[in-house]
mmCIF entry with sequence, helices, sheets and N, C-alpha, C, O atoms, coordinates in Angstrom:
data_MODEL
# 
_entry.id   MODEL 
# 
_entity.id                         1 
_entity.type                       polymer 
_entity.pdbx_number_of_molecules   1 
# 
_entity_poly.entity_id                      1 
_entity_poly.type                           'polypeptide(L)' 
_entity_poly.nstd_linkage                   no 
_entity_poly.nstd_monomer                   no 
_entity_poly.pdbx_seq_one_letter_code       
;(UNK)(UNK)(UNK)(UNK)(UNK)(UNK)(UNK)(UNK)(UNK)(UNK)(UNK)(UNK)(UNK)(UNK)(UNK)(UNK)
(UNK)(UNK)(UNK)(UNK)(UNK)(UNK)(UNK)(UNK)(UNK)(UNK)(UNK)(UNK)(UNK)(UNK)(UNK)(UNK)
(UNK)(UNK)(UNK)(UNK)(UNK)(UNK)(UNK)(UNK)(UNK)(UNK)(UNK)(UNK)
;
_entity_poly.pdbx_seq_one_letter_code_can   XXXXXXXXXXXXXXXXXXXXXXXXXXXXXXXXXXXXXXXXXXXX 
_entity_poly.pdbx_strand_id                 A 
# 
loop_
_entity_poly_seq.entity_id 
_entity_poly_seq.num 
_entity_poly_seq.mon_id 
_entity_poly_seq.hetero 
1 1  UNK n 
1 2  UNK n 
1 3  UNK n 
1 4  UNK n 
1 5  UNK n 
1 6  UNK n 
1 7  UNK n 
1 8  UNK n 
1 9  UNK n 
1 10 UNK n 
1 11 UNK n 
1 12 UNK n 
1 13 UNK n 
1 14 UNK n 
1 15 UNK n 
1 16 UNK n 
1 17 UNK n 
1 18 UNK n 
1 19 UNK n 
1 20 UNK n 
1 21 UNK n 
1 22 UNK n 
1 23 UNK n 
1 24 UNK n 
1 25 UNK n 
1 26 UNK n 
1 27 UNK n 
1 28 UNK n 
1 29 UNK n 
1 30 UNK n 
1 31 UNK n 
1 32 UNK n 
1 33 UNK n 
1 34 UNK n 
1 35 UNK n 
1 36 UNK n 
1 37 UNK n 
1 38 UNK n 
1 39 UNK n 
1 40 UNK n 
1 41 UNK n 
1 42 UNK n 
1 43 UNK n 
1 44 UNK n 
# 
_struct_asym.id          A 
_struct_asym.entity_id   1 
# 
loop_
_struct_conf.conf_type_id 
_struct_conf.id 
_struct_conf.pdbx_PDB_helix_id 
_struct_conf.beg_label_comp_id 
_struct_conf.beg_label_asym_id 
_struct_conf.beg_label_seq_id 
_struct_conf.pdbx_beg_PDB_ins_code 
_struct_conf.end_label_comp_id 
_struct_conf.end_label_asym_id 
_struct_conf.end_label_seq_id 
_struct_conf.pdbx_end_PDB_ins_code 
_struct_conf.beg_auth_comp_id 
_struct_conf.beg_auth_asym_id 
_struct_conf.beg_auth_seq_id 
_struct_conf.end_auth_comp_id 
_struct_conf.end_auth_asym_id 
_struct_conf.end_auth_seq_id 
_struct_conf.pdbx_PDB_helix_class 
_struct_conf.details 
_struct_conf.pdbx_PDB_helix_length 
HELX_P HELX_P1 AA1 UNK A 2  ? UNK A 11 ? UNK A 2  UNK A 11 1 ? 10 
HELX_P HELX_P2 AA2 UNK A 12 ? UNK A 16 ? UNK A 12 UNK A 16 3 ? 5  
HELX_P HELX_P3 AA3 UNK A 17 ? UNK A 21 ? UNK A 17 UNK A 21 1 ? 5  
HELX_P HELX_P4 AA4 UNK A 23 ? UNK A 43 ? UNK A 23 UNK A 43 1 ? 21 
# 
_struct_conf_type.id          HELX_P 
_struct_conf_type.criteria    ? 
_struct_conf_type.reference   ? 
# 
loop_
_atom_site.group_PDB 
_atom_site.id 
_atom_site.type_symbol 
_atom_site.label_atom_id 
_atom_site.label_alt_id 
_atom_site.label_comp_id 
_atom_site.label_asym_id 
_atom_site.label_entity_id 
_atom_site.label_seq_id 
_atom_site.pdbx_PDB_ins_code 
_atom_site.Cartn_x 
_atom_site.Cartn_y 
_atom_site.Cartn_z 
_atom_site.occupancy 
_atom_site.B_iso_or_equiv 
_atom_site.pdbx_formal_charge 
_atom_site.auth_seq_id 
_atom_site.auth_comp_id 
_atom_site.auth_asym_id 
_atom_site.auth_atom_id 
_atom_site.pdbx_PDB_model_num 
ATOM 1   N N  . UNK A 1 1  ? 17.806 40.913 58.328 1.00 0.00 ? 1  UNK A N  1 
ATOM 2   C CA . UNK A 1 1  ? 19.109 41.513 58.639 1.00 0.00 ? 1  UNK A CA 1 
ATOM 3   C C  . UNK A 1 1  ? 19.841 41.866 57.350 1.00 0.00 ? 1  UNK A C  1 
ATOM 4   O O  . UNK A 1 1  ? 20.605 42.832 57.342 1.00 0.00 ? 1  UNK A O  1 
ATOM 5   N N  . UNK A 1 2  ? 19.628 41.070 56.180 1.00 0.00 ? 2  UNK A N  1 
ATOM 6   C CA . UNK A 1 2  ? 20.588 41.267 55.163 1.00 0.00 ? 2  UNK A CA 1 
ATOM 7   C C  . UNK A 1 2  ? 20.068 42.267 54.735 1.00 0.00 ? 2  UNK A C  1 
ATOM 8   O O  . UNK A 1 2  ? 20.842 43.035 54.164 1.00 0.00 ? 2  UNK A O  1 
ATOM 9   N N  . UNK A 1 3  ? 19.021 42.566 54.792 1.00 0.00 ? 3  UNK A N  1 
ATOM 10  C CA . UNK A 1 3  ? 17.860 43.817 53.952 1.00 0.00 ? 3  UNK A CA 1 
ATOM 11  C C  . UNK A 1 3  ? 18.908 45.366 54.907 1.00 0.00 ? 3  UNK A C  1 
ATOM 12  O O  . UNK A 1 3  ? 19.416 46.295 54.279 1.00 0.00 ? 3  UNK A O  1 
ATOM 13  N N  . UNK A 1 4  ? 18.950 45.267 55.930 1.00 0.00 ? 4  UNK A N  1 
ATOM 14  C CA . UNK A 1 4  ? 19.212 46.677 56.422 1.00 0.00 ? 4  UNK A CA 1 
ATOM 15  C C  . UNK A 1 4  ? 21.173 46.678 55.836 1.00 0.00 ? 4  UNK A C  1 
ATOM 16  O O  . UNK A 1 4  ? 21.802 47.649 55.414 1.00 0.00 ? 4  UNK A O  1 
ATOM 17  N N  . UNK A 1 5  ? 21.651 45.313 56.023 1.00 0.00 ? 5  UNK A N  1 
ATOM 18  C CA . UNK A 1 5  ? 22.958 45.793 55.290 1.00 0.00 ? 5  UNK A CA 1 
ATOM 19  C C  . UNK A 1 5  ? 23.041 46.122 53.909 1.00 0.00 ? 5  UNK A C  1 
ATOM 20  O O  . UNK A 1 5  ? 23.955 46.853 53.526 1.00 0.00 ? 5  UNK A O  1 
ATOM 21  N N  . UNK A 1 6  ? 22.115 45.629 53.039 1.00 0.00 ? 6  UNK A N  1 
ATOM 22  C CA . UNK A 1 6  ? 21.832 46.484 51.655 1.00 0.00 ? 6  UNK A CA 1 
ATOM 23  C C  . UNK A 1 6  ? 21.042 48.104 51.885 1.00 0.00 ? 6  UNK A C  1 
ATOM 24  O O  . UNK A 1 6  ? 21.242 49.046 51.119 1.00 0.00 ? 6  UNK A O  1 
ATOM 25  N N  . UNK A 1 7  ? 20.295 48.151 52.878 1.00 0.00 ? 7  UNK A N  1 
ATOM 26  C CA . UNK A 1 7  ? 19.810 49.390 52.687 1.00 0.00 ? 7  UNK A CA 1 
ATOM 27  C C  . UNK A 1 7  ? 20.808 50.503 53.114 1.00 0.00 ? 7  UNK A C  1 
ATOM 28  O O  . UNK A 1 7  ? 20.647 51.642 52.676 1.00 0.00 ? 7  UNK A O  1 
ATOM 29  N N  . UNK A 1 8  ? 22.246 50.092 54.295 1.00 0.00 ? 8  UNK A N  1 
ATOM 30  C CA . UNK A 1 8  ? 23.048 50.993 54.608 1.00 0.00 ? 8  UNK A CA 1 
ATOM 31  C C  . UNK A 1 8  ? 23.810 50.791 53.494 1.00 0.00 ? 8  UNK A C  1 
ATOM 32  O O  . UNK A 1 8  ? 24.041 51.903 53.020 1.00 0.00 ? 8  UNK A O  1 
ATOM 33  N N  . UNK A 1 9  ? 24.361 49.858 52.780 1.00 0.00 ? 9  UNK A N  1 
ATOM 34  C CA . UNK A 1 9  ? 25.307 50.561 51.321 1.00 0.00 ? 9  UNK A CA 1 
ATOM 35  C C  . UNK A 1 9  ? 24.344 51.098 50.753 1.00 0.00 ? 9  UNK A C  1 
ATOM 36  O O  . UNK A 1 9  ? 24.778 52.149 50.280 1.00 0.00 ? 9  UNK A O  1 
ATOM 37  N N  . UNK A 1 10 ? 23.371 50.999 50.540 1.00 0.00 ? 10 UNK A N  1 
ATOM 38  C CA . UNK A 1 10 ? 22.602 51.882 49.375 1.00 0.00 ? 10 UNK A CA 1 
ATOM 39  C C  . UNK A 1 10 ? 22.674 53.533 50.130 1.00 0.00 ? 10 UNK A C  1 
ATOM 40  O O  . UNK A 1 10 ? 23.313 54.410 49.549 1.00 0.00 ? 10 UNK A O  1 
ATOM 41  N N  . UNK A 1 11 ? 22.176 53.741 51.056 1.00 0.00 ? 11 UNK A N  1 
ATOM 42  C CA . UNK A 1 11 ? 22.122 54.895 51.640 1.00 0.00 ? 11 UNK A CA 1 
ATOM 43  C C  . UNK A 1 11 ? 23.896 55.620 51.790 1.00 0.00 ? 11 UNK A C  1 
ATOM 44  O O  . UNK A 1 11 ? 24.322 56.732 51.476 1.00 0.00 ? 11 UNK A O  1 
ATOM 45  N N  . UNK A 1 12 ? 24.550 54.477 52.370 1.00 0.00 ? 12 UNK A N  1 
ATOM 46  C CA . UNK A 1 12 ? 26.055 55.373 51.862 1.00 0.00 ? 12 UNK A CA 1 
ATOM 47  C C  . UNK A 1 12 ? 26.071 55.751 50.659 1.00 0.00 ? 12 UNK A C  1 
ATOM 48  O O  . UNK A 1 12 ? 25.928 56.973 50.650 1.00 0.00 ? 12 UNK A O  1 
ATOM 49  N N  . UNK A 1 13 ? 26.203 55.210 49.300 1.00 0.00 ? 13 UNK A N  1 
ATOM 50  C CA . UNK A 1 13 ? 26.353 55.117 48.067 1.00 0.00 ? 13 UNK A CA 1 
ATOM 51  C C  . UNK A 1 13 ? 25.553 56.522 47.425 1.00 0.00 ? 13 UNK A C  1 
ATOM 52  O O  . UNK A 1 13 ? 26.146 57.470 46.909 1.00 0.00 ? 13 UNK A O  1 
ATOM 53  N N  . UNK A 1 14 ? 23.975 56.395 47.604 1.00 0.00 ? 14 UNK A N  1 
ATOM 54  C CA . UNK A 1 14 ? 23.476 57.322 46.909 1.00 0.00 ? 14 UNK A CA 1 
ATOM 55  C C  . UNK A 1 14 ? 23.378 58.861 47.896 1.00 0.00 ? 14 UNK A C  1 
ATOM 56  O O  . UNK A 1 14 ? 23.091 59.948 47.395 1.00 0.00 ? 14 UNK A O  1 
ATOM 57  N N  . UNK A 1 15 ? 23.686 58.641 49.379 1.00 0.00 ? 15 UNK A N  1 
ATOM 58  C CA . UNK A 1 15 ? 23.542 60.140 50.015 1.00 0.00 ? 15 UNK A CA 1 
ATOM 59  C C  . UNK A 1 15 ? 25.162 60.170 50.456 1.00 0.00 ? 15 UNK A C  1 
ATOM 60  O O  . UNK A 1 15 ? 25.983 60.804 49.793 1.00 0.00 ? 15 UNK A O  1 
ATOM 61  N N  . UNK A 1 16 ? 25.413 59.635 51.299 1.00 0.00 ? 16 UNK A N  1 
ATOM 62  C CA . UNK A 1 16 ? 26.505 60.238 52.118 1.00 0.00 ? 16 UNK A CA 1 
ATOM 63  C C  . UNK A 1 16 ? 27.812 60.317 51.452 1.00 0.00 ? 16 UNK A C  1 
ATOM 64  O O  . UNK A 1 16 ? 28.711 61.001 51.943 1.00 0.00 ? 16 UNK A O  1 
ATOM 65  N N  . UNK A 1 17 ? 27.997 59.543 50.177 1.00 0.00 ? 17 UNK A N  1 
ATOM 66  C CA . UNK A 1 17 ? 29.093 59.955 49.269 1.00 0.00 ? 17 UNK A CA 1 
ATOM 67  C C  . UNK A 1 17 ? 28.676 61.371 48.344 1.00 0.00 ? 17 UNK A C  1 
ATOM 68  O O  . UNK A 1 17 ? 29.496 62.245 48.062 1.00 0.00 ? 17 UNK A O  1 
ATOM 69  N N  . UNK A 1 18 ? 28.033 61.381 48.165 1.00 0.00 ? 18 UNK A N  1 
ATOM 70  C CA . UNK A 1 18 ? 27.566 62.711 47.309 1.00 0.00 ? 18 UNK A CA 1 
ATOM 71  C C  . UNK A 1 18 ? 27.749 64.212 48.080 1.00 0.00 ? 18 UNK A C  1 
ATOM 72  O O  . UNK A 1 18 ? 28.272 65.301 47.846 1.00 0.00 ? 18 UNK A O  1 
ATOM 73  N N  . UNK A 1 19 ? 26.958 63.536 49.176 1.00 0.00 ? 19 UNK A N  1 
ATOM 74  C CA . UNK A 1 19 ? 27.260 65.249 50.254 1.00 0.00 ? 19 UNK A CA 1 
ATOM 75  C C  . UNK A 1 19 ? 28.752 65.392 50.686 1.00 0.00 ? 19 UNK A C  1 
ATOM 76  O O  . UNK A 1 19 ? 29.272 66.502 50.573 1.00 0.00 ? 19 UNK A O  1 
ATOM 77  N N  . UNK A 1 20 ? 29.259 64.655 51.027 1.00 0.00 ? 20 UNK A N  1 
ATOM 78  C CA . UNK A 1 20 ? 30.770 64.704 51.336 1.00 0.00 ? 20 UNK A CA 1 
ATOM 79  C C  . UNK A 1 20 ? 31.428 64.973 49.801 1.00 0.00 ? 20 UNK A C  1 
ATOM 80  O O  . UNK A 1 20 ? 32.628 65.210 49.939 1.00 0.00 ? 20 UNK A O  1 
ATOM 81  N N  . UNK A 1 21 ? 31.122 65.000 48.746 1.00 0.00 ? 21 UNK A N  1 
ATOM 82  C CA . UNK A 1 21 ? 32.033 65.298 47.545 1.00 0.00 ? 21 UNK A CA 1 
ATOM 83  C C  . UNK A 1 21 ? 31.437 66.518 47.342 1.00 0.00 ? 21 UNK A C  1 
ATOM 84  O O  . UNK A 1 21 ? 32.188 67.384 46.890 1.00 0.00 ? 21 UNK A O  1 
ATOM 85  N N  . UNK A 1 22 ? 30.206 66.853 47.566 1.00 0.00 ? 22 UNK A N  1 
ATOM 86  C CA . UNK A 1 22 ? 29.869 67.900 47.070 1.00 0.00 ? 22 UNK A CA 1 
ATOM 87  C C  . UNK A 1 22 ? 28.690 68.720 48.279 1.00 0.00 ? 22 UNK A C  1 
ATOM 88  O O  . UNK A 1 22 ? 27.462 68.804 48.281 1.00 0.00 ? 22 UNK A O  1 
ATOM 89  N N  . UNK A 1 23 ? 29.600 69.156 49.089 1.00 0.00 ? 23 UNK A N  1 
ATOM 90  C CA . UNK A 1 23 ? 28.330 69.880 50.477 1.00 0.00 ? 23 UNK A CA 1 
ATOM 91  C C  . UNK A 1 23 ? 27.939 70.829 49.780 1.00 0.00 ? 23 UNK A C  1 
ATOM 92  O O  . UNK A 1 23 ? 26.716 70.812 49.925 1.00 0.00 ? 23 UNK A O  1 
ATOM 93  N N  . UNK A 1 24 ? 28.277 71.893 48.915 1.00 0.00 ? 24 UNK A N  1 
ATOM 94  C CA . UNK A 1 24 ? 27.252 73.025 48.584 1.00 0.00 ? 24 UNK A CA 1 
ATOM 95  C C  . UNK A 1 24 ? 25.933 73.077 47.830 1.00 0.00 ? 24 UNK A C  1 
ATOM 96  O O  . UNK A 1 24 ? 24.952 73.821 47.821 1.00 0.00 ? 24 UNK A O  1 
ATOM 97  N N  . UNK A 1 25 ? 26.356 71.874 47.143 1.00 0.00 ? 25 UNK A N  1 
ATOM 98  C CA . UNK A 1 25 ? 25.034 71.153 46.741 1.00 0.00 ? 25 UNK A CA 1 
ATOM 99  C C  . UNK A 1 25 ? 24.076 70.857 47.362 1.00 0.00 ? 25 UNK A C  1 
ATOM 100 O O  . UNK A 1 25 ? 22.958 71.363 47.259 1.00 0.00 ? 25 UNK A O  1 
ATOM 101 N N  . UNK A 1 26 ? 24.524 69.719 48.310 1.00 0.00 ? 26 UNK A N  1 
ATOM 102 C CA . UNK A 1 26 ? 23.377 69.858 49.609 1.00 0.00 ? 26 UNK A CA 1 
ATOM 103 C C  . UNK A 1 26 ? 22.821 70.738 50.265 1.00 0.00 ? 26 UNK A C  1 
ATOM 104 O O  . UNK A 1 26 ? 21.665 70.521 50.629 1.00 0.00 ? 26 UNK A O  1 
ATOM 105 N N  . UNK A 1 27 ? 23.447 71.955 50.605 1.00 0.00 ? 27 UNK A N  1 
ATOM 106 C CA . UNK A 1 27 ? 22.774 72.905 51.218 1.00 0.00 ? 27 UNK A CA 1 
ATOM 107 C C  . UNK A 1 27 ? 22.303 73.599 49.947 1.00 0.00 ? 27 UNK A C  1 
ATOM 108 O O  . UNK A 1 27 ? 21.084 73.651 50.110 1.00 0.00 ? 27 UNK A O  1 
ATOM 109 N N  . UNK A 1 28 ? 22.477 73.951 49.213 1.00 0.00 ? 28 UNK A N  1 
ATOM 110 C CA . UNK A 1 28 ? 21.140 74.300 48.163 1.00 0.00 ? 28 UNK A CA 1 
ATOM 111 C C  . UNK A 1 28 ? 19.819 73.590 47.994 1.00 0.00 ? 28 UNK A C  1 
ATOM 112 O O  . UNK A 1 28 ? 18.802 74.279 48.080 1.00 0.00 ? 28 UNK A O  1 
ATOM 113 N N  . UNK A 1 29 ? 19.704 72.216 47.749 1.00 0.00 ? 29 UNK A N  1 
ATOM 114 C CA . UNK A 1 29 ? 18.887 71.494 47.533 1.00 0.00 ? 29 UNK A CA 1 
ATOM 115 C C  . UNK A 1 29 ? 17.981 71.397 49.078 1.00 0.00 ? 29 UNK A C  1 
ATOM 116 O O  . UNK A 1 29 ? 16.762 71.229 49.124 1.00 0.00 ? 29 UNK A O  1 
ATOM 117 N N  . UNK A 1 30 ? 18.776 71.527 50.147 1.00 0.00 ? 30 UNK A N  1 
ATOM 118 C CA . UNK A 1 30 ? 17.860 71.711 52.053 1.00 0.00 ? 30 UNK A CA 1 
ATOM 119 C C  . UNK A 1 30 ? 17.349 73.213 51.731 1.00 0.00 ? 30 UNK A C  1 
ATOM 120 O O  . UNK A 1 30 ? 16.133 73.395 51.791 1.00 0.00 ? 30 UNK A O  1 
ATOM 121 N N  . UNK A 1 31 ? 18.028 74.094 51.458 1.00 0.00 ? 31 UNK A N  1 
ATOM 122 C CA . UNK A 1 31 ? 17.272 75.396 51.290 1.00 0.00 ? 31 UNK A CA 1 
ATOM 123 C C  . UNK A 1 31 ? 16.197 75.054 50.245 1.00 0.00 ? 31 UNK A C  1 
ATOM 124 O O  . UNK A 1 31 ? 15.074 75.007 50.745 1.00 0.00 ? 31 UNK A O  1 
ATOM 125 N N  . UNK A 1 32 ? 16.245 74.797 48.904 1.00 0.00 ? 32 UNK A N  1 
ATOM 126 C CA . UNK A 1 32 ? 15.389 74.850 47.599 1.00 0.00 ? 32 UNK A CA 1 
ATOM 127 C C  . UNK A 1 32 ? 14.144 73.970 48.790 1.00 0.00 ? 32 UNK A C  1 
ATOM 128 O O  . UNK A 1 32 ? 13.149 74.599 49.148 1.00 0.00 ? 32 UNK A O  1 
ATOM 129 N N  . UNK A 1 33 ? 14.368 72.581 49.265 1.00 0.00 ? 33 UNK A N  1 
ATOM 130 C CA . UNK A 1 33 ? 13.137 72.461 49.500 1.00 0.00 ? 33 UNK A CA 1 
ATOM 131 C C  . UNK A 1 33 ? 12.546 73.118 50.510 1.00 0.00 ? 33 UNK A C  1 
ATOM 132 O O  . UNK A 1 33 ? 11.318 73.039 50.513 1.00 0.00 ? 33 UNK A O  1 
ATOM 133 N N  . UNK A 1 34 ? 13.163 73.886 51.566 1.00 0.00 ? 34 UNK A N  1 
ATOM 134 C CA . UNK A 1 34 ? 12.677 74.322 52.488 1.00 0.00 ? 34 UNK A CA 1 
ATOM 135 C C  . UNK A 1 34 ? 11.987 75.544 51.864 1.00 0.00 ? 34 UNK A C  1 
ATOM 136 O O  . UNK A 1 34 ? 10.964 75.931 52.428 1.00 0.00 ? 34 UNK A O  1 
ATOM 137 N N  . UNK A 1 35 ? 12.318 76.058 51.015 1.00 0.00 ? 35 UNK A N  1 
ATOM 138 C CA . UNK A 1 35 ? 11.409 77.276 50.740 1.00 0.00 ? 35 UNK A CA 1 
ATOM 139 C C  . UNK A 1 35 ? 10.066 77.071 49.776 1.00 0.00 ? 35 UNK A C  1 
ATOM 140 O O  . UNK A 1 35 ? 9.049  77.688 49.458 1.00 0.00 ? 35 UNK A O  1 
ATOM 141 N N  . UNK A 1 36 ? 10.747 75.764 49.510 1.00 0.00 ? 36 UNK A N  1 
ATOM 142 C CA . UNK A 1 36 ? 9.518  75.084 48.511 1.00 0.00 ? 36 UNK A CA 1 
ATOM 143 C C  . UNK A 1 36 ? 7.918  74.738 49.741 1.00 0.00 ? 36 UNK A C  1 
ATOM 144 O O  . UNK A 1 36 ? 6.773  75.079 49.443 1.00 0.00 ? 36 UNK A O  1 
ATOM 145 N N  . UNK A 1 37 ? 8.203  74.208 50.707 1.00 0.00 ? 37 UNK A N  1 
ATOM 146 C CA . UNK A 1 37 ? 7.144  74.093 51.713 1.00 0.00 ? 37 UNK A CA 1 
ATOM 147 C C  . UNK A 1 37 ? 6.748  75.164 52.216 1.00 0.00 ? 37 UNK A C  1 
ATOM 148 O O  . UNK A 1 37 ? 5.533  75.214 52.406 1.00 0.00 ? 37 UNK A O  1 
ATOM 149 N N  . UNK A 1 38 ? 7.563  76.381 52.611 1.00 0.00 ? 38 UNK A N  1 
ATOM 150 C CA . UNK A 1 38 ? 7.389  77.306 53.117 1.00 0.00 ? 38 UNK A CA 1 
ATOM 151 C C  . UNK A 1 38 ? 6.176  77.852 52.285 1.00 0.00 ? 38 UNK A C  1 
ATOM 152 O O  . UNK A 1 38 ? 4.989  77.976 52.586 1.00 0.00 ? 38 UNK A O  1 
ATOM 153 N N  . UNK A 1 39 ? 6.908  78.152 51.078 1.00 0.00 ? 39 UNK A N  1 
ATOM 154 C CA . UNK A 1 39 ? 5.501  78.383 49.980 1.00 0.00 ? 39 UNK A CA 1 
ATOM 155 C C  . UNK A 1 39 ? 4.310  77.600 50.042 1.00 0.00 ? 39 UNK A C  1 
ATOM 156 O O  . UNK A 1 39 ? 3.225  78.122 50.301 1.00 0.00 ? 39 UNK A O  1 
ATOM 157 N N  . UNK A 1 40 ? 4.432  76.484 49.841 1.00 0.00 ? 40 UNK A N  1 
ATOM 158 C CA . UNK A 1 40 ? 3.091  75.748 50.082 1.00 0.00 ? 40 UNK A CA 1 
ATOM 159 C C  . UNK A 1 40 ? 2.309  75.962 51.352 1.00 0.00 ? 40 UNK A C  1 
ATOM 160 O O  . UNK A 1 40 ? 1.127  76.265 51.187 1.00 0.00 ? 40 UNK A O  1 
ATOM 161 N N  . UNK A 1 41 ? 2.874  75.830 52.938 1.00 0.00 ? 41 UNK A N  1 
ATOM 162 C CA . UNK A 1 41 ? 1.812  76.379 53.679 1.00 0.00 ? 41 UNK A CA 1 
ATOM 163 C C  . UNK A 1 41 ? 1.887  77.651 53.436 1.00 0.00 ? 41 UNK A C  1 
ATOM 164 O O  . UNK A 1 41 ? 0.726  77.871 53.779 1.00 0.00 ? 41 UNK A O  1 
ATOM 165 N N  . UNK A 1 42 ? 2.155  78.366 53.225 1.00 0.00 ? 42 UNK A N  1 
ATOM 166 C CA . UNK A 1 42 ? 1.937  79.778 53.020 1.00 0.00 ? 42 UNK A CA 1 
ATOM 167 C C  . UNK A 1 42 ? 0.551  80.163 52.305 1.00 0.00 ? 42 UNK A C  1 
ATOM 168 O O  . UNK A 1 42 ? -0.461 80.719 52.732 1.00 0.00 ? 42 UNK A O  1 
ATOM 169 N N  . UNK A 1 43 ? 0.842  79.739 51.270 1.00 0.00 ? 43 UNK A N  1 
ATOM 170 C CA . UNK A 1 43 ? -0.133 79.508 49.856 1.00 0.00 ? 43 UNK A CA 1 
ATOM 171 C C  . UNK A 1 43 ? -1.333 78.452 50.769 1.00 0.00 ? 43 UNK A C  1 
ATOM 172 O O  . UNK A 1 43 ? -2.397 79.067 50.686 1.00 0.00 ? 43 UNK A O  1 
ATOM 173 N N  . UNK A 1 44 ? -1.545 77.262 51.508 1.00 0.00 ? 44 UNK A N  1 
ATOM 174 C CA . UNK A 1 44 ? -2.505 76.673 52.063 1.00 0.00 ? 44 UNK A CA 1 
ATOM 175 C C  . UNK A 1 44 ? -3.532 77.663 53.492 1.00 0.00 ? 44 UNK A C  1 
ATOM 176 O O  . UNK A 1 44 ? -4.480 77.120 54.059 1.00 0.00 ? 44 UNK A O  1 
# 
């Protein structure tokens, strides 16, 4: 149990504060990888 209450501050801390300070970031980085796979099966 103590493991998942460290893993939800960690997961607040390193994702959900970041996207909320900075959403355009995030949606760059969901696009960058999405086109990054796209390429790869493409290319497979």
């Amino acid at each position: 149990v103590d493991f998942l209450f460290y893993f939800k501050d960690l997961f607040l801390a390193l994702i959900v504060r970041p996207v909320l300070r900075d959403p355009f970031r995030m949606v760059i980085t969901i696009l960058g990888v999405a086109i990054g796979v796209a390429v790869f099966l493409s290319i497979q």
